[in-house]
N, C-alpha and C positions, 0 to 999 in steps of 0.2 A: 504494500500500500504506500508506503514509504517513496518508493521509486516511481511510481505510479503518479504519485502527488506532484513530485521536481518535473515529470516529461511532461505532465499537464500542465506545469508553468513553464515551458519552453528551456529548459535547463536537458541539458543530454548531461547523461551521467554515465553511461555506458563505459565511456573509457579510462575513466574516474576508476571507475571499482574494479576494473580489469588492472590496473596498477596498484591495487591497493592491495588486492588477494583475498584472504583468509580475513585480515581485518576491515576489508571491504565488507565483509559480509556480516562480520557483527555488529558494524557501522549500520547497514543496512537494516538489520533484524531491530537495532536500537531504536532507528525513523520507522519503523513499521510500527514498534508499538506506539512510540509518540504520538505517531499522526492516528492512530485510533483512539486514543483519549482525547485528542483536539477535536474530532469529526464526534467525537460522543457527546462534548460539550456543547455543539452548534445543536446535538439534536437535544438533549436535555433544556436548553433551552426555549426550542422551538417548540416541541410535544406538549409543555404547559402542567406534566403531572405533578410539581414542586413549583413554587414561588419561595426565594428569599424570606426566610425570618418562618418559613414554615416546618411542621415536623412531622417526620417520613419514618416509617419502618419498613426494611430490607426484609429478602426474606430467608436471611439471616438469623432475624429476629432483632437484630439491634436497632437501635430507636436515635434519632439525631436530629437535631435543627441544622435546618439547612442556613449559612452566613453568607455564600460564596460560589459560584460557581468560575471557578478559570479557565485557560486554556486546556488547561488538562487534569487539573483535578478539583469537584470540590469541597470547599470548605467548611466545617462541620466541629458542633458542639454535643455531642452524646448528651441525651435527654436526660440520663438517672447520674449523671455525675458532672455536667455541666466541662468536661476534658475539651480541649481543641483535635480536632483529629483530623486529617485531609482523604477524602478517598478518592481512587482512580474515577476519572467520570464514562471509560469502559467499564469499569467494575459495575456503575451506577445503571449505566443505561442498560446491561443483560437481565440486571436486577429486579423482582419481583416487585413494586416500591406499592405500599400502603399509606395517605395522605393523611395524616391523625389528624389533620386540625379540617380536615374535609369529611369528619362523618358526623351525621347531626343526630345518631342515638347511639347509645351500647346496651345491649342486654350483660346486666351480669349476675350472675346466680350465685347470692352469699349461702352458706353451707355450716352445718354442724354435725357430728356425731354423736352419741349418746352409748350414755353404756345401755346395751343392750338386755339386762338385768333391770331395768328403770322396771316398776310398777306399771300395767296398763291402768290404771287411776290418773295417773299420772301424764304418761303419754295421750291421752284422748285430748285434753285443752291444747295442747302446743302446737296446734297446725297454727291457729287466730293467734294466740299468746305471741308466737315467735315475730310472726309477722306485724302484730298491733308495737311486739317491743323493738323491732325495725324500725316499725313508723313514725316512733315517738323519739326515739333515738336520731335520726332525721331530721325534724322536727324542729328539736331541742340544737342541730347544728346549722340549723337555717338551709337545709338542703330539700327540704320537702317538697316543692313547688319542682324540683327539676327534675321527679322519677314520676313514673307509671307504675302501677304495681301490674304483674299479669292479670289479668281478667280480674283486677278488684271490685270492677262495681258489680260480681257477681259474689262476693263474698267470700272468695276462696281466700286460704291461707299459705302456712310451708304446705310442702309438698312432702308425704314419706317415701323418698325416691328408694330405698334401698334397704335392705335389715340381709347382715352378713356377720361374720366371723368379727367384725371390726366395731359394732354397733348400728344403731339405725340413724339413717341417714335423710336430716331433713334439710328443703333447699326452697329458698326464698326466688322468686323470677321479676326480677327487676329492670325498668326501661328507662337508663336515664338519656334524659335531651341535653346536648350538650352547646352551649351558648357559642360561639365563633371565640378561636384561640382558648382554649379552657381546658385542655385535654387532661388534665387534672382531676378534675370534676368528678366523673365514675371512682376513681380510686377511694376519693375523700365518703361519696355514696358506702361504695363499701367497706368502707372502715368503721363508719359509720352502722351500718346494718350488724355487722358484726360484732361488733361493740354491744348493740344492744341486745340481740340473739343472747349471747353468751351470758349478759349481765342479768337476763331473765330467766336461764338455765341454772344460774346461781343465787337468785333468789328462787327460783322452787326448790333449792335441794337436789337437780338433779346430775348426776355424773356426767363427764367427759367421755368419750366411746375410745379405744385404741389407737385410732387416727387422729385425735381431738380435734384438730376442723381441717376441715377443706376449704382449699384456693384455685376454685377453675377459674383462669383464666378469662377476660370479659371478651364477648366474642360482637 
């Protein structure tokens, strides 16, 4: 691509690298790759999947604000620890990219275990319980106005998604809307749910399950 690029700008290079040999050629394989991080920047550019000052997950899985893009690589601050980092803008453009501050909901599913030994007296309230001490918890962090709960205006509660070797497993389904640049927001939600799930398992008395919570992932 390299050589490719010089004959298209009217440069003959042919007898260039015939004299040069063996480091002609690592010369050359160097401008190959160059000129593809440069042609990946024009196109990262132009495709429009990233804006400056916005934050992209690879799929990779690592998470970055975009500061920079240059000729050949850009420039990047990692989301969970704020680092400078540079990446190739080939590496970028083959890449899976996910625009976090371009999705306007997350579902995310807060989750608890139970010990499995719990009283069914006991178990029967915690579907509403869990989910009322979500809401209040919420609530009380000024986040309440920015979730959905799944089908709440039908009444439903946790979910008992599971009863295994680990405890039973109940699970909250939550829809948070997510304000432009905020990509924070879902996390604080379910720290928040979390928080209260748990603080209401510990005012009934009731145990932690083997697993003691679950962290799926918001999707």
């Amino acid at each position: 691509m390299g050589g490719a690029l010089l004959a298209f700008l009217g440069i003959d290079v042919s007898r260039f690298w015939q004299s040069l040999g063996a480091s002609g050629l690592l010369i050359g394989l160097a401008l190959q790759h160059y000129a593809a991080d440069a042609v990946a920047g024009f196109t990262l550019l132009a495709d429009g999947r990233f804006k400056l000052g916005e934050c992209i997950t690879i799929n990779s899985g690592d998470t970055f604000t975009v500061r920079q893009v240059g000729i050949l690589q850009t420039r990047c601050t990692t989301f969970n620890t704020g680092h400078a980092l540079s990446v190739p803008n080939s590496v970028l453009a083959k890449a899976s990219i996910t625009n976090e501050d371009r999705i306007a909901k997350r579902r995310i599913t807060p989750s608890v275990v139970i010990d499995a030994n719990t009283p069914a007296a006991q178990i029967a309230p915690l579907p509403i319980a869990l989910r009322e001490a979500a809401r209040a918890a919420m609530k009380e962090a000024g986040l309440e106005e920015s979730v959905i709960f799944s089908n709440s205006e039908k009444g439903d509660g946790a979910e008992l998604l599971a009863a295994d070797k680990d405890g039973l497993h109940f699970v909250i389904v939550i829809n948070v809307v997510l304000p432009s640049n905020y990509l924070t927001l879902w996390k604080r939600v379910h720290t928040a749910a979390m928080c209260g799930m748990l603080g209401e398992l510990q005012k009934r008395g009731i145990k932690l399950g083997r697993r003691r919570v679950d962290m799926e992932p918001a999707k």
